[in-house]
Structures are given as structure tokens and as C-alpha cells.
N, C-alpha and C positions, 0 to 999 in steps of 0.2 A: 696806594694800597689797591690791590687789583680785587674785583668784583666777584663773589660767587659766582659759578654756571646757575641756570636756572634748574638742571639737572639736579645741583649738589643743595641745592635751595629747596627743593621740592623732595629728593630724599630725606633730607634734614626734618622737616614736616612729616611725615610720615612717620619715621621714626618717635616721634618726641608728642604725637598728638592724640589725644585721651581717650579717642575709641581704640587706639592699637598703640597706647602707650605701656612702658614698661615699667615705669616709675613707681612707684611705690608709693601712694598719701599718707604722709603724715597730721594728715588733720584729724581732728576728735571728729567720733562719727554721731555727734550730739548736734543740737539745737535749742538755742534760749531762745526765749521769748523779750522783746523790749518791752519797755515801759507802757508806749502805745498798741502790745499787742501783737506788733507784724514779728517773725522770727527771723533771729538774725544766728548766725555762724557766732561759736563761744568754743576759745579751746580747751577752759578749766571747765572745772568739775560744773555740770547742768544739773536745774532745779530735777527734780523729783519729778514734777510733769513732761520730762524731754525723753520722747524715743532715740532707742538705741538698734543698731543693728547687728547687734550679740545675741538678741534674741527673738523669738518670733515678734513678729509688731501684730498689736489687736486692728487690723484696718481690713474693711470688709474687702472683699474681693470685687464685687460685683461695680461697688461707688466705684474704687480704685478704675479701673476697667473704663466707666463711663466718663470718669476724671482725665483722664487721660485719650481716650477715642475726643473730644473737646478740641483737642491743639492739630487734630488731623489737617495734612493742607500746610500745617507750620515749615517754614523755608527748611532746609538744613546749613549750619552754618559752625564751620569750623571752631570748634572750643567753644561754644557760646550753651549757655543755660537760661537762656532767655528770651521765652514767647516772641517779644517784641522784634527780637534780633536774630531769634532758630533756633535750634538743637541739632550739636551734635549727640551719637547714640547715649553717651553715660548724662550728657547736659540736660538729655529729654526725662530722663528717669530720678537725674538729680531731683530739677526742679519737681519732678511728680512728689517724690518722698516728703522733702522742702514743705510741701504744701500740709502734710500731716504733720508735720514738728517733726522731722524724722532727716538726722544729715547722713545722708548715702555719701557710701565713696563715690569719689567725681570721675577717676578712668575706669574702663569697663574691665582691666586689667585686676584691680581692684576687687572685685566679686569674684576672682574666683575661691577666695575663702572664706566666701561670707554664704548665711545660711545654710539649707540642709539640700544636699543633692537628691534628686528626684527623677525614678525612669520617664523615657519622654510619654509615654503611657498612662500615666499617674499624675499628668502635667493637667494645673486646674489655671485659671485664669486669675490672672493678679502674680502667678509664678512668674522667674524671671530665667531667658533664655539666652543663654552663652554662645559665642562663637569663635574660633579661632579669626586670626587676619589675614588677607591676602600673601601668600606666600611664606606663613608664617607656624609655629605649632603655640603661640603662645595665645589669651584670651584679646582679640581686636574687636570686637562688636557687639553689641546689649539690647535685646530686646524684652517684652513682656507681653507675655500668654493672654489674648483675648478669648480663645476657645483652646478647650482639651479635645475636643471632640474631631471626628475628621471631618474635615482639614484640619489638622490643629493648625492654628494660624496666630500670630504678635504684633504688636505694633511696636515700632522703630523709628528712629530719624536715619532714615536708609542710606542716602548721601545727597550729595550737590543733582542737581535737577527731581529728586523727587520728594524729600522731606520729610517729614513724619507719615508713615503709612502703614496699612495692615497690609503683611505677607501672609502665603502659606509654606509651612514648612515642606518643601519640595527642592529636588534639583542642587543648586547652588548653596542653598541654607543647609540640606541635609546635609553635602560633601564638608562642612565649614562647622557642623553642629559639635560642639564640645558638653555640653551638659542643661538642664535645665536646676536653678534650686531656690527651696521654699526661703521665702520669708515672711510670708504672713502665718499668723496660726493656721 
């Protein structure tokens, strides 16, 4: 059996990998709770106490914010939702929601029909900001609104060499920018 090019290997990736994937999740966008407390992934129906992402979530803007500037410095690491291992962009914002009982879709593809869209103008922090993907018009990249103000600026798990970090929406991000939208009240 003859070997992949590394070409057709690394296209392959691209294509199929969850900040510029096209895939569709099928998982419940719920979260139970275990016995001992910690929250675990449930694809039937979630207690009563489980955030949903149908509708706005009661989570403060400003904690969110600060919960998240925490993991700054975090490696970036293909497919991964986990501090310990990186984030890539939807893995960084998984695990943020994760942490409020709250299961977000896992590709960044995934949001774009979730929440409410919002001009970039009216973008408050804890909002979450879209991108298109390199050479692409469909949604490849996820970040979330640290300032509305100018610069309005996000934090992301950017890529390989820089990791979790705040941008400002300038340049590259603005040519790439597809929408900002609400999810918290």
C-alpha cells in the first residue's frame, strides 16, 4: 500500500479540522452534571440545571472575560480542548462554556447559527467573533470580545507558535471578519 504525500496529509487536516471544519455536530449542546459534581457530556434530555445554547446564557460578561484572559500563554494544539494539552480556537471556547455547565458546539463552523448577530459596533465583551478560513468563505476561526471599545480587541487560540492570545481587530482579522453574535443576556 503506497503512503500519503505529506501534501495530501496536511490537506486532509485542513480540511476536516474544527476551527475550519465543515462538519456539522451532532452532539446535544447540553451538560450534566456527575455524581461528584464535575460536568460531564450527556446526549439525552439534561436536568433542569444544564445550560443550553438556544438561548441567551445568564453568565456575566466581565467573569467570562477574566475566565478566560487565565489560559493566556496556553500552547495551541490541533483538536485539543485542554489547558493541559492547548486549544485550538472552538477547544478554547469549548472548554470556557464547559466550565459554566454550558456544552458549546466543538467546531467554530458550528456557531454560525447559534445566538444573535450583532454589528461589530454594538460588540460587548463576552460576545463571540466569527471568521471566515484561509482561502475560504465558509466560518474557520472563533474568538471572544475582550473590549467593544477601540481597539475592539478578542482573545483566540491563534495558531501553532502563538496560542491563546488577545488581537486587535485590524488588518488580516478585519479582511477574514464574518460577524460577531450574542450569547449571553
Amino acid at each position: 500500500m503506497k503512503k500519503p504525500s505529506f501534501l495530501l496529509y496536511l490537506a486532509a487536516l485542513l480540511i476536516l479540522g474544527s476551527c475550519a471544519s465543515s462538519k456539522k455536530s451532532s452532539h446535544s449542546n447540553l451538560l450534566t452534571n456527575a455524581p461528584d459534581g464535575t460536568a460531564t457530556p450527556h446526549e439525552a434530555a439534561a436536568p433542569k440545571a444544564a445550560l443550553s445554547m438556544n438561548q441567551p446564557l445568564d453568565i456575566n460578561r466581565e467573569e467570562l472575560v477574566r475566565y478566560a484572559k487565565t489560559f493566556l500563554g496556553t500552547p495551541y494544539k490541533y483538536g485539543a480542548a485542554d489547558p493541559q494539552k492547548g486549544f485550538d480556537c472552538s477547544g478554547f471556547l469549548y472548554y470556557l462554556f464547559r466550565h459554566y455547565h454550558v456544552k458549546p458546539p466543538r467546531s467554530s463552523y458550528d456557531y454560525e447559527h447559534v445566538g444573535q448577530t450583532v454589528s461589530i459596533q454594538k460588540a460587548l465583551p463576552g460576545d463571540l467573533i466569527l471568521f471566515r478560513g484561509e482561502h475560504s468563505s465558509r466560518i474557520g476561526h472563533i474568538g471572544m470580545i475582550t473590549s467593544g471599545k477601540e481597539p475592539l480587541s478578542f482573545i483566540h487560540a491563534a495558531g501553532s507558535g502563538t496560542g491563546v492570545i488577545i488581537s486587535t481587530f485590524s488588518g488580516y482579522y478585519k479582511r477574514q471578519f464574518v460577524k460577531v453574535i450574542r450569547v449571553l443576556q
